[in-house]
C-alpha positions as CSV (number, residue, x, y, z in Angstrom):
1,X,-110.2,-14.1,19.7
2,X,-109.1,-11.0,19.4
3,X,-110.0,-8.2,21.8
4,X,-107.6,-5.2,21.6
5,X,-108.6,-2.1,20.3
6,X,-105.9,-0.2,18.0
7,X,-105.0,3.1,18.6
8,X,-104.0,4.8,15.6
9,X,-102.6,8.2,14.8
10,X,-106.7,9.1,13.3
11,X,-109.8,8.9,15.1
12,X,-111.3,5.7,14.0
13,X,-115.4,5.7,12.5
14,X,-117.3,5.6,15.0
15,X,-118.8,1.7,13.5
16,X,-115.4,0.4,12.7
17,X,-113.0,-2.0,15.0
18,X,-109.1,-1.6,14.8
19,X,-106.1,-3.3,15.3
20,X,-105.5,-6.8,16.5
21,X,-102.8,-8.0,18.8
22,X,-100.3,-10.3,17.2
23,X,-100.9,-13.7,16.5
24,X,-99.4,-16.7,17.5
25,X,-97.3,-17.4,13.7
26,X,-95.9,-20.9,14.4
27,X,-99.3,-22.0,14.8
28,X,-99.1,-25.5,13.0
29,X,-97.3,-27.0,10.0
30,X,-100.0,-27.5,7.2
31,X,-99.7,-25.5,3.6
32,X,-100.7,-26.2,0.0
33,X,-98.4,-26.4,-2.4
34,X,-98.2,-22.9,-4.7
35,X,-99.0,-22.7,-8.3
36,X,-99.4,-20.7,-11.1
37,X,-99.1,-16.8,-9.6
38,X,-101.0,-14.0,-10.0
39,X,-99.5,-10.3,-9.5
40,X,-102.0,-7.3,-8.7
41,X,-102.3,-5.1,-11.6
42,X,-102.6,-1.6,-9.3
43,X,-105.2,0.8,-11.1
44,X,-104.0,3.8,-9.0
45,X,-100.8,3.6,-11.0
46,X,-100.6,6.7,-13.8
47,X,-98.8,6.5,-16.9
48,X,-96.8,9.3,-16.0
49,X,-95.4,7.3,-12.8
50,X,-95.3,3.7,-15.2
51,X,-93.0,5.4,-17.7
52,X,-90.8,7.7,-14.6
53,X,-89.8,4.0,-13.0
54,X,-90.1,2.2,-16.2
55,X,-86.0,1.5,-15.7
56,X,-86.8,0.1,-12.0
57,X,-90.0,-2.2,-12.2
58,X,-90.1,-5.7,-12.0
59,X,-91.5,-7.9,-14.2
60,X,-95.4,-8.8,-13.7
61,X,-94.0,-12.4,-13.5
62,X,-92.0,-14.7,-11.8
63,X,-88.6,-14.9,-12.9
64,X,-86.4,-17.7,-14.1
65,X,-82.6,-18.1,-14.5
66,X,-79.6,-17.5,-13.4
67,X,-79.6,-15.6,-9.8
68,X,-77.2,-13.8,-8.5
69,X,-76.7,-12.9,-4.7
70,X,-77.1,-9.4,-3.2
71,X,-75.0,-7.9,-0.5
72,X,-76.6,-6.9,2.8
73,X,-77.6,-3.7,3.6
74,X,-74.8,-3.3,6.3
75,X,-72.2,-3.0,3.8
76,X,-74.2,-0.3,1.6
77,X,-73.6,3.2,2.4
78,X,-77.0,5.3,2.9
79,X,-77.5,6.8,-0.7
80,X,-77.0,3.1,-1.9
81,X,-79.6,1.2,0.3
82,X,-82.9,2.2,-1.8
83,X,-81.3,0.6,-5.1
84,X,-80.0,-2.0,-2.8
85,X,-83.6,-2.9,-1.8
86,X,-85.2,-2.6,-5.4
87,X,-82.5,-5.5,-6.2
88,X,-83.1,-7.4,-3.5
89,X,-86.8,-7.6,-4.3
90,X,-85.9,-8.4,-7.9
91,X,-84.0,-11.6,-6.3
92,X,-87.1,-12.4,-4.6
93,X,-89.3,-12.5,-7.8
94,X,-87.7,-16.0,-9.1
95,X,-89.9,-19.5,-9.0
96,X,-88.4,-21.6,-7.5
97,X,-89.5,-25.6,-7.1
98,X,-89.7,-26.4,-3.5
99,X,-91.0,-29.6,-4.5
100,X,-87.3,-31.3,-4.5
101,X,-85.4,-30.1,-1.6
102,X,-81.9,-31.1,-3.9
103,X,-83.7,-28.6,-6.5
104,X,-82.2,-25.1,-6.4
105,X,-80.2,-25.1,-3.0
106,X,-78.4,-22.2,-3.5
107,X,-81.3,-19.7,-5.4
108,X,-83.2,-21.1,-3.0
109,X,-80.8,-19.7,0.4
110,X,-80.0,-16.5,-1.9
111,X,-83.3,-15.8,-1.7
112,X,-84.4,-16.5,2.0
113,X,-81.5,-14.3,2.7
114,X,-82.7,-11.7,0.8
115,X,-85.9,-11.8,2.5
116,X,-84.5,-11.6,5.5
117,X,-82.5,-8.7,5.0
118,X,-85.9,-7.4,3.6
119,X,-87.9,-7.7,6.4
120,X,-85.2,-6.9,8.7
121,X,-84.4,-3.4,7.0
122,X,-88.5,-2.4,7.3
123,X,-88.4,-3.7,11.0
124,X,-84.8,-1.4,11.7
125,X,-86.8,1.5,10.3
126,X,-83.3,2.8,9.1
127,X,-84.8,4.5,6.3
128,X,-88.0,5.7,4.7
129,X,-88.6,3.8,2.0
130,X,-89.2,5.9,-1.5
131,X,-93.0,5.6,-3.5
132,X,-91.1,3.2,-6.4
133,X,-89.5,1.1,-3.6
134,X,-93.1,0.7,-1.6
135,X,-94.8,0.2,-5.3
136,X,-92.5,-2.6,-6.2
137,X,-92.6,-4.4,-2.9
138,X,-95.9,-4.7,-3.1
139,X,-95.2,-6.2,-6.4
140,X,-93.5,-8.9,-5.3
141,X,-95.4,-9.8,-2.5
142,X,-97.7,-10.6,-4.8
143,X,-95.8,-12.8,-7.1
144,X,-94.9,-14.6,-4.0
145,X,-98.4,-15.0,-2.1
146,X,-101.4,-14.4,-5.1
147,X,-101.3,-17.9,-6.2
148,X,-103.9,-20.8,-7.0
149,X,-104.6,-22.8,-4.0
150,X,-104.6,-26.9,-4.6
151,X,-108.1,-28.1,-5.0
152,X,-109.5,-30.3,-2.2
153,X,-109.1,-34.2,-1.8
154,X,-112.2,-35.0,-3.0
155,X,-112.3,-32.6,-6.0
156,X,-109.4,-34.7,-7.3
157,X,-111.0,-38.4,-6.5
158,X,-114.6,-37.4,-7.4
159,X,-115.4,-39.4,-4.1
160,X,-118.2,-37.5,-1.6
161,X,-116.0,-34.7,0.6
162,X,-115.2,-36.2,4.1
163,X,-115.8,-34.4,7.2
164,X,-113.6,-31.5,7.5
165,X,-112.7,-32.1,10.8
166,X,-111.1,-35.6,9.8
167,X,-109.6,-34.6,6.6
168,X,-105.5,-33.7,6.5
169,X,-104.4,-30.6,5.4
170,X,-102.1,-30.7,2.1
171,X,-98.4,-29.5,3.2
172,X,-96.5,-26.8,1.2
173,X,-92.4,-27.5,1.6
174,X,-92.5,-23.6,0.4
175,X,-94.0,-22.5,3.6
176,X,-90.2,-21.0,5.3
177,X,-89.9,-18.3,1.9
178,X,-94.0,-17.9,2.0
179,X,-93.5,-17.2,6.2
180,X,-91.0,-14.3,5.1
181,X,-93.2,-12.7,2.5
182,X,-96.2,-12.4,4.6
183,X,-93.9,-11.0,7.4
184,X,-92.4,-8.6,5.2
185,X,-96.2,-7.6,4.3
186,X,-97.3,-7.1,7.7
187,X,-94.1,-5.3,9.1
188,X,-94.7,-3.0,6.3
189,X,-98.4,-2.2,7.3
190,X,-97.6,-2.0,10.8
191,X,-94.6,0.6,10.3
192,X,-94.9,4.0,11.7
193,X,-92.8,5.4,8.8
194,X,-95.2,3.5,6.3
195,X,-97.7,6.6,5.0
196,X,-101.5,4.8,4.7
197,X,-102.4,7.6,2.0
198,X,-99.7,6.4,-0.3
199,X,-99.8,2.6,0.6
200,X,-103.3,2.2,-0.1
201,X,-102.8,3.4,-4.0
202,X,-100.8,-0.4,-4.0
203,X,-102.8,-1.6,-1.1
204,X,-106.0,-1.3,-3.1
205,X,-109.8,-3.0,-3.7
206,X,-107.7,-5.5,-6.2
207,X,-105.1,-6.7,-3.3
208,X,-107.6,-7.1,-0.8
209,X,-109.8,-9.3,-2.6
210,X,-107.0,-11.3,-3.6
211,X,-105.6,-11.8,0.1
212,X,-109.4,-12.9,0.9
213,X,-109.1,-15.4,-1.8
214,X,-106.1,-16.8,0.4
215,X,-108.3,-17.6,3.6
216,X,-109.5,-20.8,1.5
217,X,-106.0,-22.4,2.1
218,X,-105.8,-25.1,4.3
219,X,-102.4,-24.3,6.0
220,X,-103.4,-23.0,9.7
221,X,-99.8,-20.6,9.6
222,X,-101.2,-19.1,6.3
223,X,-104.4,-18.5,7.9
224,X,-103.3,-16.9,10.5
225,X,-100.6,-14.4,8.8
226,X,-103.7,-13.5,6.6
227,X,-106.0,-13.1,9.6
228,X,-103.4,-10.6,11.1
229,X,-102.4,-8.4,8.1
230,X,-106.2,-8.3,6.9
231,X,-107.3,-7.0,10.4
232,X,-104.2,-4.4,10.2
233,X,-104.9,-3.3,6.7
234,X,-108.3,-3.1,8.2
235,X,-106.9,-0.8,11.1
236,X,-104.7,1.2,9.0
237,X,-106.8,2.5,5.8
238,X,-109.9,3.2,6.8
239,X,-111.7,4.1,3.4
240,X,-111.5,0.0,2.5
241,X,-113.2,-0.7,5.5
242,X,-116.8,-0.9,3.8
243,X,-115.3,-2.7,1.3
244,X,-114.2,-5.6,3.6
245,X,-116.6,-5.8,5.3
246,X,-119.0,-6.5,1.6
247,X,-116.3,-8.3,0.7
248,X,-116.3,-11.0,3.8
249,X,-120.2,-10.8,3.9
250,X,-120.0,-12.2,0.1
251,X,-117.5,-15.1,1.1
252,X,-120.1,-15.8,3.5
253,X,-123.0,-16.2,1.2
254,X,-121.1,-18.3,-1.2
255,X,-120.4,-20.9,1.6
256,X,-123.7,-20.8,3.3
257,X,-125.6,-21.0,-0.2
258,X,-123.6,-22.7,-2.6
259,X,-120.5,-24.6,-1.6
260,X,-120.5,-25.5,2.3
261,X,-116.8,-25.5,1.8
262,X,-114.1,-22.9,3.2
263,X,-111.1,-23.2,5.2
264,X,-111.1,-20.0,6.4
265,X,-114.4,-19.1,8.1
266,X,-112.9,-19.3,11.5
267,X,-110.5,-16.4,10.8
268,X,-112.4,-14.0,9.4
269,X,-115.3,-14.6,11.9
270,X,-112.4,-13.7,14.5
271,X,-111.7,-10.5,12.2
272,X,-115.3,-9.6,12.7
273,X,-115.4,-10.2,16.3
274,X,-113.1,-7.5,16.8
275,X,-114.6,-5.6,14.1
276,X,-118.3,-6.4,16.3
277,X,-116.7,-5.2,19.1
278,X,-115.7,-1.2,18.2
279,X,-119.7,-0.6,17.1
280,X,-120.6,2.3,18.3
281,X,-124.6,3.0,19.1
282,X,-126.9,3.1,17.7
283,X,-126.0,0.2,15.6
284,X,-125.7,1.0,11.8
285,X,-129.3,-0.8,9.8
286,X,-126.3,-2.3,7.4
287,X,-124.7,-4.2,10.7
288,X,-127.9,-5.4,11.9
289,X,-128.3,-6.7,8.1
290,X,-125.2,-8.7,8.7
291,X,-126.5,-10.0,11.5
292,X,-129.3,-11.7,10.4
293,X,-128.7,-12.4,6.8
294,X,-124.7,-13.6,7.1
295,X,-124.1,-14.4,10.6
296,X,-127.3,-16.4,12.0
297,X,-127.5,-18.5,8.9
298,X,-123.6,-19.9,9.5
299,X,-125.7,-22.0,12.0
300,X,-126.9,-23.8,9.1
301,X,-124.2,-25.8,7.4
302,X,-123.0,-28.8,8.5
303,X,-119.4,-28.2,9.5
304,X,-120.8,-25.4,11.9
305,X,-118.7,-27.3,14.6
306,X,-115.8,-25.8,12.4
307,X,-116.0,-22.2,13.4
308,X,-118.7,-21.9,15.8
309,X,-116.5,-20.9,19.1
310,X,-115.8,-17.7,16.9
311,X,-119.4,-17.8,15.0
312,X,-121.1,-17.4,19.0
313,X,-118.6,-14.9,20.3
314,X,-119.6,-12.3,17.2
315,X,-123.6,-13.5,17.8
316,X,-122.6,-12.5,21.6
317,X,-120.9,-9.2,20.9
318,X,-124.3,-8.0,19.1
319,X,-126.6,-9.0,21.6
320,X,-123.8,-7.1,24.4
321,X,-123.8,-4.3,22.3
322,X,-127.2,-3.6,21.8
323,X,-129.9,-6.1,23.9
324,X,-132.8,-4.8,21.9
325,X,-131.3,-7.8,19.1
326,X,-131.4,-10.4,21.7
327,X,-135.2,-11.8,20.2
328,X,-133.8,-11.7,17.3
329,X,-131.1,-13.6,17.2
330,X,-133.0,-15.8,20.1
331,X,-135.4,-16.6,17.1
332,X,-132.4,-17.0,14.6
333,X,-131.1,-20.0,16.4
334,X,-134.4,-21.6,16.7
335,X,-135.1,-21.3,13.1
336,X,-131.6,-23.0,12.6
337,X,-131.9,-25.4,15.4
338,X,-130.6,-28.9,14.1
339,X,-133.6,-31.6,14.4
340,X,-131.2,-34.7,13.4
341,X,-127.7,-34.1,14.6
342,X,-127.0,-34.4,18.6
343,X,-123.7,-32.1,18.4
344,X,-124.8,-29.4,16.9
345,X,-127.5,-29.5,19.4
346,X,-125.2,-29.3,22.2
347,X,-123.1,-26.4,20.5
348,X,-126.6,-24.7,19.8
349,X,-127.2,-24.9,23.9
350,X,-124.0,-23.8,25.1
351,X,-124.6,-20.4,22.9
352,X,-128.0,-19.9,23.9
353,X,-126.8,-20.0,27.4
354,X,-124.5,-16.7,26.7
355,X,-127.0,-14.7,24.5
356,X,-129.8,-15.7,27.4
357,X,-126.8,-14.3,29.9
358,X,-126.8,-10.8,28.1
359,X,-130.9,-11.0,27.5
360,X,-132.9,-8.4,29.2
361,X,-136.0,-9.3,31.0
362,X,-138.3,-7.5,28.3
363,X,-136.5,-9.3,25.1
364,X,-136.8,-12.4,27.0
365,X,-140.6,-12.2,27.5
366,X,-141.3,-12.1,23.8
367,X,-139.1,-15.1,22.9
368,X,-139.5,-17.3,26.0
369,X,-142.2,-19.4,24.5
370,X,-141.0,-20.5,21.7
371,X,-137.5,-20.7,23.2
372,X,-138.8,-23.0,26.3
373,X,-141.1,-25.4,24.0
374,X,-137.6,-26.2,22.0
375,X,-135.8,-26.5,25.6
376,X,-138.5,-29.0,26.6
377,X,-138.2,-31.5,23.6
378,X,-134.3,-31.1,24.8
379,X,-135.2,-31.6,28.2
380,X,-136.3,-35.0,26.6
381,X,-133.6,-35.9,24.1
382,X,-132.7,-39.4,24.4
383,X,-128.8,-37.8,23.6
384,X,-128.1,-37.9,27.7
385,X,-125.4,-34.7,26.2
386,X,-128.4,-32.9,24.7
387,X,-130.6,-33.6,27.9
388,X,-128.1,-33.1,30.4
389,X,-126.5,-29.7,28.3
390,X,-130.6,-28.6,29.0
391,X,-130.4,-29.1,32.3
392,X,-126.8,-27.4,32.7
393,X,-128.9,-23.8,31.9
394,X,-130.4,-23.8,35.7
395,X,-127.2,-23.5,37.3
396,X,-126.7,-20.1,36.0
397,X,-128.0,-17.3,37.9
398,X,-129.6,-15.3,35.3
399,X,-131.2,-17.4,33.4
400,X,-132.6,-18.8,37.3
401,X,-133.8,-15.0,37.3
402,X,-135.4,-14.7,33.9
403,X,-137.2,-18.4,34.4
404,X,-138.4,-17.3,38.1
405,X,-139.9,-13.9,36.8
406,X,-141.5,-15.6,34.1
407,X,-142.3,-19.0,35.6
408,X,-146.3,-18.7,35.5
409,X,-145.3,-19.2,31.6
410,X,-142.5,-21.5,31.8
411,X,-143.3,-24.0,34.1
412,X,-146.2,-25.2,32.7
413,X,-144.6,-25.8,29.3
414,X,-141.8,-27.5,30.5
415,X,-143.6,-29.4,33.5
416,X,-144.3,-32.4,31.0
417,X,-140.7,-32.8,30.0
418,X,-139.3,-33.2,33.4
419,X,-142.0,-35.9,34.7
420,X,-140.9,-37.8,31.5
421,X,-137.4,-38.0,32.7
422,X,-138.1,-38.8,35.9
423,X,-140.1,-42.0,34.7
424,X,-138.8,-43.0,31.8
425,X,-135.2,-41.5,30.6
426,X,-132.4,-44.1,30.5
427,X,-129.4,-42.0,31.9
428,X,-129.2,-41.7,35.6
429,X,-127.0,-38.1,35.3
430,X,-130.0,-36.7,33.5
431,X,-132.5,-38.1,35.7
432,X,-130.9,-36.9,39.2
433,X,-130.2,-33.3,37.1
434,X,-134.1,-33.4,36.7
435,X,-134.9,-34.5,39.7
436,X,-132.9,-31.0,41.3
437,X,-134.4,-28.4,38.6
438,X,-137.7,-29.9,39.3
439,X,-137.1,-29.4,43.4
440,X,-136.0,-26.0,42.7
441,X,-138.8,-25.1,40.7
442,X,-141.2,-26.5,44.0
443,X,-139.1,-24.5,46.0
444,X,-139.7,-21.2,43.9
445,X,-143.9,-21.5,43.7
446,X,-145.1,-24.4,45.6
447,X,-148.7,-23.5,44.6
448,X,-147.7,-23.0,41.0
449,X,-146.2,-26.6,41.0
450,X,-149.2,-28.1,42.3
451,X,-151.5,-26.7,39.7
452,X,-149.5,-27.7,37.3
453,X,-149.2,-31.3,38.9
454,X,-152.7,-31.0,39.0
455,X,-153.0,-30.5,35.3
456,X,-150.3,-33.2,34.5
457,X,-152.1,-35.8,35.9
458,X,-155.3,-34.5,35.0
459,X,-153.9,-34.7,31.4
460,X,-152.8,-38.1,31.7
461,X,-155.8,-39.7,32.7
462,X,-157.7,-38.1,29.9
463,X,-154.7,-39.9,27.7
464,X,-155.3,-43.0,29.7
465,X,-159.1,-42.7,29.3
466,X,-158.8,-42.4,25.3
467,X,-156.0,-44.6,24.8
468,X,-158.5,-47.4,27.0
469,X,-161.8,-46.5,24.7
470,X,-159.4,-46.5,21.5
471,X,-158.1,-50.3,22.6
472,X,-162.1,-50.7,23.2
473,X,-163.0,-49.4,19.2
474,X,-160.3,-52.0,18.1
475,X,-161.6,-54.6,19.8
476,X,-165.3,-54.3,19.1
477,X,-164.2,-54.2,15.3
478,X,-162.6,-57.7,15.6
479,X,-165.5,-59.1,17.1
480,X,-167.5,-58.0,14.1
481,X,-165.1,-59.1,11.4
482,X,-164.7,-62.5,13.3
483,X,-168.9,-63.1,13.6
484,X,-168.8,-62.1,10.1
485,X,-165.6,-64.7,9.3
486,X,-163.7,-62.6,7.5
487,X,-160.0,-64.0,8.3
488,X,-156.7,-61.8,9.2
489,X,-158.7,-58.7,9.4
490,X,-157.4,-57.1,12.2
491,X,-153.9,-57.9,13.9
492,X,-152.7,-57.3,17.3
């Protein structure tokens, strides 16, 4: 989760996040396998610069053929190294087939060296790199990385899509060149000798939505190189920052609303928690927006166990940064709060216990009765997990404070629940946990207890007393049916 603010050489807006810290890059070893490619078509470019570095740009496609190796940058003399990079990026624009690891050996080393010597030369910083040379980098990372991701498992059966969690990721044996391309990207962004007014002209709208389109792989190392450069690009030009942020809140919809499916939610909820986290107040009305229209319903789908660690950090970051949106989002997770399945429940419960930890007394007070009468039919789960996670919310101090200010309302909502458990719930943990909240709630109004006691047991015999004259009704209607020999009418 990122947590680091970036400071750049310009003042940041005052409701924009910066720069990430690095992320970990040999995360895992999971990629899909490339196909056809896609190159950015840069609107920014003028005819008049197209037909001055006509001679110099690359091809808009990948390149086939006979490749030829390209001497390092250590035996070039100064004046030489800029033509020097433009052909080692024109080595780097071949397809290759990583498919067959006898395919290609030595195009395929010719170019991881020249990638190397790539990303090496931006990292030196031995020289400022001219507007052609930045142009047609940018070129070929994007033969390289805009590509069409491998369609999922299920799409190619037409079988019913497995759990996400249990499904393998497809492997791409193209990863090592892929690895080079993306860190050629992101040392380029991150340079201090790269100028964001002229990157962002091959930077642009069309590049950024492309990289988003990448977060759907299911390769973990992609994921993460993407998560990184998007959050720097996000850092470093700060006129797309709007457009991101629409752009990530679209991805959103499309997976809450239509296909459930994306790979890539985690990262760009991580994004967004740093993003959450440089607000300034008063919050923006297009934040609070987000909030309820993008973030709280993630909570619904299914594979909310996917990405909700990140998903209840950004919910947290809101309710730290302003606690007048703690009812709100309070009420968002009770609309969303699973009826059928047990884990979500318990996810639900361990995020309610951090927004309640940065609630304020007075946001509390509107929600609490709702909140409690959903905590009660918890308190009662037959799930010890969901029972027991219930109970786990008296053994933080706050929420001990909130409950005792407010207990004239509380207990007598949740009074029911815990004589249930005591009487009847099968799971001993959840019965001795009951026992103790109960204690401490005797301990906190001893007269409020009692009343409610009282009312309990009052309640009960009324239930006893109607239960006895219903049994009575019954009975006096198969005495009739029986004197009037009608047969089978009523069973017991």
């Amino acid at each position: 989760m990122f947590k680091k603010i970036m400071k750049g050489g310009k003042k940041p807006s005052k409701s924009d996040a910066s720069d990430p810290p690095p992320p970990p890059y040999a995360a895992a070893n999971r990629v899909p396998p490339p196909s056809a490619n896609v190159v950015v078509n840069h609107a920014s470019r003028g005819a008049a610069g197209s037909a001055a570095n006509s001679a110099s740009a690359l091809p808009l496609v990948p390149l086939s053929g006979a490749m030829e190796p390209v001497p390092p940058f250590r035996d070039a003399a100064a004046s030489e190294r800029q033509s020097l990079f433009l052909r080692k990026l024109h080595v780097c624009c071949y397809a290759l087939d990583f498919s067959d690891t006898l395919k290609n050996v030595r195009e395929k080393e010719i170019k991881r060296q020249a990638l190397m010597d790539l990303v090496d030369f931006i990292q030196s910083g031995s020289g400022k790199m001219s507007e052609n040379c930045q142009e047609e980098m940018i070129r070929m990372i994007s033969v390289n990385i805009f590509r069409c991701l491998p369609p999922a498992s299920h799409e190619n059966t037409g079988q019913e899509p497995a759990d996400p969690e249990e499904e393998e990721p497809s492997m791409d044996p193209s990863w090592p060149h892929l690895q080079l391309v993306y860190e050629l990207l992101l040392r380029y962004i991150v340079s201090s000798d790269t100028d964001a007014k002229i990157a962002k002209r091959y930077i642009d709208h069309s590049f950024v939505l492309k990289l988003l389109d990448l977060f759907d792989t299911e390769d973990p190392r992609e994921r993460e190189y993407l998560k990184t450069i998007l959050h720097r690009i996000y850092g470093k030009f700060m006129v797309h920052r709007p457009f991101i942020r629409k752009a990530i809140n679209n991805i959103f919809y499309r997976f809450i609303y239509e296909t459930e499916r994306h790979c890539g939610i985690g990262e760009l909820l991580e994004i967004l928690g740093s993003i959450i986290n440089g607000f300034a107040l008063p919050m923006k009305e297009e934040h609070k927006l987000f909030l309820v229209r993008a973030l709280l319903p993630l909570h619904k789908p299914k594979s909310v166990g996917m990405y909700h660690q990140q998903l209840s950090y950004c919910i947290t970051q809101f309710v730290e940064k302003d606690f007048k949106l703690a009812d709100t989002v309070i009420r968002g997770l009770l609309k969303y709060w699973p009826v059928t399945n047990c884990q979500k429940e318990v996810l639900f419960l361990g995020e309610l216990e951090e927004v309640l930890e940065a609630t304020q007394a007075a946001e509390f007070q509107r929600c609490m009765v709702p909140l409690f009468r959903q905590i009660s039919r918890c308190l009662n789960s037959p799930h010890f997990q969901v029972a027991e996670r219930a109970l786990f919310l008296w053994n933080n101090e706050h929420i001990v404070s909130l409950i005792a200010q407010n207990r004239t309302v509380i207990l007598p909502i949740i009074f029911e629940a815990f004589e249930r458990n005591i009487s009847s719930h099968w799971n001993q943990a959840v019965h001795g946990l009951t026992v103790n909240v109960r204690k401490m709630f005797l301990e906190m109004d001893a007269e409020l207890f009692e009343e409610c006691q009282r009312q309990h047991s009052e309640k009960e015999a009324k239930a006893k007393e109607i239960e006895e004259e219903r049994e009575l009704k019954w009975k006096r209607l198969a005495d009739a049916a029986s004197r009037n020999g009608v047969e089978d009418m009523v069973t017991t």
